[in-house]
Structure formats: C-alpha cells, structure tokens
N, C-alpha and C positions, 0 to 999 in steps of 0.2 A: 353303417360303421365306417370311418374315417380308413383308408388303405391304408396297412402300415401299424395298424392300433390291433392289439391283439386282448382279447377279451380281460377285464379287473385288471389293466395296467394303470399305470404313477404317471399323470399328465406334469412332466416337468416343468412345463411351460407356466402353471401359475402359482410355482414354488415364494416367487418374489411375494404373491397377496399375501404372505402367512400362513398358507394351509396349502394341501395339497388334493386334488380329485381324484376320484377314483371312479372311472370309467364303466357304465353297467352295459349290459349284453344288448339293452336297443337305446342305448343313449346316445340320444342327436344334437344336444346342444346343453348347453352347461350348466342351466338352469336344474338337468335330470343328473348330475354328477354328485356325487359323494364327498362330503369333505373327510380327509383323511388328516391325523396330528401329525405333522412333518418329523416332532420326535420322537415318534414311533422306532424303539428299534431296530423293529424290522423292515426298514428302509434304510437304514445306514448301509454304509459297504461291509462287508464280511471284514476287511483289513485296516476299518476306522480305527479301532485300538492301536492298531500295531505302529499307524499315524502318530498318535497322541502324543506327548511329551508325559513320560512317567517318570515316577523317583526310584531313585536307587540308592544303595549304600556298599560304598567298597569296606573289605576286612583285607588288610593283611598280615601277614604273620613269618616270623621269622626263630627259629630256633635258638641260637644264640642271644645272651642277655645281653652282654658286652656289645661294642663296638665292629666287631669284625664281620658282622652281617647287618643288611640295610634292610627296607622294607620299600628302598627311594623305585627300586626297579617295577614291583610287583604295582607300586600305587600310580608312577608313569604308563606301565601298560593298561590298568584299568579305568585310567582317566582318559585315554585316548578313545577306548573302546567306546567310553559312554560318550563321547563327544561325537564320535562316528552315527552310534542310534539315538541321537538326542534322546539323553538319558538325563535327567537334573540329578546333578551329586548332593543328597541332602546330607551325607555323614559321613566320615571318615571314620574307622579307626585301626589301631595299629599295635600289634601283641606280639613280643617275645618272650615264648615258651615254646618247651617240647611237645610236639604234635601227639607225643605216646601218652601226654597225660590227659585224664578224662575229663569227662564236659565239665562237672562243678568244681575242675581245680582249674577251668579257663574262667577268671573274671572278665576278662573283655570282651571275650566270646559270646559268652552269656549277655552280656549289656547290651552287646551289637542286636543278635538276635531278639530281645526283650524288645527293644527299638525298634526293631524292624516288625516286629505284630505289634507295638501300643500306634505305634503311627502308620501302619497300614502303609507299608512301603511294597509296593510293585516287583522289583529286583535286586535281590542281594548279589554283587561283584566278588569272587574271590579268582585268585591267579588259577590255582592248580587246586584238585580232587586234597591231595595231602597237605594245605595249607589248611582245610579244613579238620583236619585228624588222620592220625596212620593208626589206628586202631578202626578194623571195619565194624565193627557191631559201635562206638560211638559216633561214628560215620552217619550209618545207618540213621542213627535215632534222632540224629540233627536233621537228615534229608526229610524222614517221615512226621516229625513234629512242623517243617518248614510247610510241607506238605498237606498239612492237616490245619495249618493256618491260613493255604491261599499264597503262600511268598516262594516266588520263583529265585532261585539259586542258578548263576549262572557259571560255569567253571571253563577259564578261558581257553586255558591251553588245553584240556580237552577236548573243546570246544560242546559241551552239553549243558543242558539245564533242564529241573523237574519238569519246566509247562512250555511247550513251544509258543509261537507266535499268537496262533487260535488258542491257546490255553488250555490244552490237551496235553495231559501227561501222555512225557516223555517211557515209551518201555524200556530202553536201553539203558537211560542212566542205572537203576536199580541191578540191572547186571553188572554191568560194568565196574559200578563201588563194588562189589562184592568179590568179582574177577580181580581187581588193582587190591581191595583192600586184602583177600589172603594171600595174596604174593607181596604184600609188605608185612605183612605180618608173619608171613613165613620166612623171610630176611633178617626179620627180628629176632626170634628162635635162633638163627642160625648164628648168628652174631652170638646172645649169651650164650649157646653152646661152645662156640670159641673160645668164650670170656674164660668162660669156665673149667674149658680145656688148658687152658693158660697157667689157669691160678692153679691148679692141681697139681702141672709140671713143675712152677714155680716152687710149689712148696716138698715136691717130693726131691730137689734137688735143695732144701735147707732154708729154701726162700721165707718170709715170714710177710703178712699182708695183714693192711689193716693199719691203724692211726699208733703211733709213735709212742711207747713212755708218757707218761707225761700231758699229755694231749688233751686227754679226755677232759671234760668241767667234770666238776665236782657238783651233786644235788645243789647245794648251797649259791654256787656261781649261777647255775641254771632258773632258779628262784628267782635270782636278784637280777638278772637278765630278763627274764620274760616277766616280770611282775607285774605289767600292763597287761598281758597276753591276758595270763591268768586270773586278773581280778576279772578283765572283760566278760572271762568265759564263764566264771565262776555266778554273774549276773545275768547270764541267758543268752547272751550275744552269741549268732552262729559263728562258723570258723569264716566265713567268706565276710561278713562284717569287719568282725574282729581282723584280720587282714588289713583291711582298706584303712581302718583308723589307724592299728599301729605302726605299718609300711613292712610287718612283716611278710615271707610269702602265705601261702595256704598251706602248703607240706607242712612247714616250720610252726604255724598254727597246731593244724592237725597233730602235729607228734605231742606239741605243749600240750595238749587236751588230753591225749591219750597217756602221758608219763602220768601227770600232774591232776587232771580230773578224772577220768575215766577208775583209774587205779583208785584214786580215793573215796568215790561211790563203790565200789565193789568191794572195799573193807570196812 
C-alpha cells in the first residue's frame, strides 16, 4: 500500500474520469480499485448545502394601516442579509396588521406561508420574533406547522432560526418564543388593565364612552352596505374569500356573518 493511503480511502486523483476508486486493503494498481458514484452523498463536504444558492422569502409586517409606518426598513435589512448568504429572493411580501390578531385573520400571512410549502422554499426571512405575531400560542403554531414542513424561519434581530446550518433543530428558539412571547403578552394585560382602569375613573366621575347619538347605522343602512358581503356568504363563500372580493376586512366580514347569517340560522 502506497505511503500516505489509509485503508477504503476516495483516490481524488481520478475524479476527472467520472467515477471515483476506492482503494482495497491489498490494492496495488488500479486495475483491483473500486469504482465509487462521485454522487454519492456521502462524499460530499458536510457544508455542501450551506454552499448552495437556496431560495427564500422575505414577510414584513407593519402594524399600522396608514401611512405612518413603513415596511421600507424591515425589507432593506432583510435584503441585505440574503445578499450577504447568497440567498435568491424568490418573494416578497408585505402586511399591515395588528400582530395581536390570529393566524386566519392574517390573509398575507397565510399566502406567504401557503407559498412557502407549495414551492418548497428553503428560508423564510422575517425582521423580528413579533413581526411574526405577539400572541405566543399563534407564534407557537406557525413555528411548529413551519417545522413540520421542512421550512426554516429565520428571525434577524434575534438572530435564531428553527434549523441551523446542518439542519438540526434549533433548542433554543422554542424557549425563547415562549420566554419573549409571555412577556408580551403580559404587557398586553397590563395595558387593558389600564384601559380599563381609565374608563371606570372616567365614568365614575360623569364621563360617558362609547359612539355618539346618532352614530350608530340603523339594520336597514347596514343591509344596504354589506349586501355583497351578505349575498357572498349567504352562497357558501368563507369569510377570508368573501374579504378579498369585496375589499372588505375579515373582522368587518366576520361581524356581517355573525349579525346577518349566523343569527338567522339560529331562528
């Protein structure tokens, strides 16, 4: 045996023919070598993937509907990133809504996600843990449904994600949502205890809350306002459809169904 050759080693040297040999315990010439499939992956480097050019998709999300909040900062930082780990941006996208509201009152959310398992995408980009949701248990079931698909979530400014390099879950994220997510959620609470400490004082000193005289629609207005809602619903269309056609939100949906249908199956 050749000095230097250590017993079933990868003769690199006749990588170029196509195939590669593999060296037996009294092989003296090449003739006694083994051809090996060079695509074998158990020949590859342990850190081939992390090489690779993989897809991703950024989400960002902004709580504000209006103008007053961007999405421009959170989509500059995550484009940098992926530039930095040659990452291909195959998708954008971009949602202003409240973080506090649940998974199937986020349409975009959902989309993004849906897109992200029909096309078998690599890495989902979001800024921050709470771009994702500030309710930990919706948190939760977006990580473990990502999870249970294969699609790594990466969250920047915390710097974590479900799968490291080698694609071994991560243990610390699943604490850590749960550490951040009831310490906002306990911020929460403490806020409507405020609120509510508020309106209490308010009204035991004469104050009165709540919509104006006058204000309120009348049945009749509410009919003739949502009467696309309504015919929608009244034809099987869920609330998350019926949304997207008429440009209403999902809340504003959901209540039409619950005044208007809901009430009227139940007499």
């Amino acid at each position: 045996m050749r000095k230097g050759y250590a017993r079933n080693t990868v003769v690199l040297d006749s990588i170029s023919r196509g195939s590669v040999f593999k060296r037996g315990v009294c092989s003296k010439n090449r003739k006694n070598m083994l051809p090996v499939d060079i695509h074998d992956k158990k020949l590859l480097p342990t850190n081939s993937k992390k090489n690779m050019n993989r897809n991703c998709v950024i989400y960002c999300r902004v709580s504000s509907i209006g103008d007053r909040q961007s999405n421009e900062r959170q989509l500059r930082d995550l484009e940098e990133y992926a530039k930095s780990r040659s990452l291909i941006i195959a998708k954008t996208y971009e949602e202003k809504i409240s973080g506090a509201k649940k998974n199937d009152e986020r349409p975009v959310l959902l989309e993004c996600l849906e897109y992200c398992f029909s096309e078998g995408i690599d890495i989902l980009l979001i800024s921050e843990l709470s771009r994702l949701g500030r309710n930990v248990d919706e948190v939760l079931k977006n990580v473990m449904l990502a999870k249970e698909k294969g699609l790594n979530i990466y969250f920047q400014k915390e710097g974590l994600s479900i799968f490291d390099d080698q694609g071994k879950e991560s243990p610390f994220l699943t604490i850590f949502i749960a550490v951040l997510g009831t310490c906002a959620q306990m911020e929460r609470e403490n806020i409507q205890f405020r609120l509510q400490s508020g309106y209490k004082n308010f009204r035991e000193k004469g104050g009165k809350v709540g919509r104006k005289p006058g204000t309120v629609k009348s049945e009749e207005t509410k009919r003739a306002e949502y009467k696309e809602v309504i015919s929608l619903l009244r034809r099987g269309y869920s609330v998350r459809n019926t949304a997207r056609l008429t440009g209403f939100g999902i809340s504003t949906v959901q209540r039409v169904k619950n005044h208007f249908i809901n009430t009227n199956d139940e007499t």
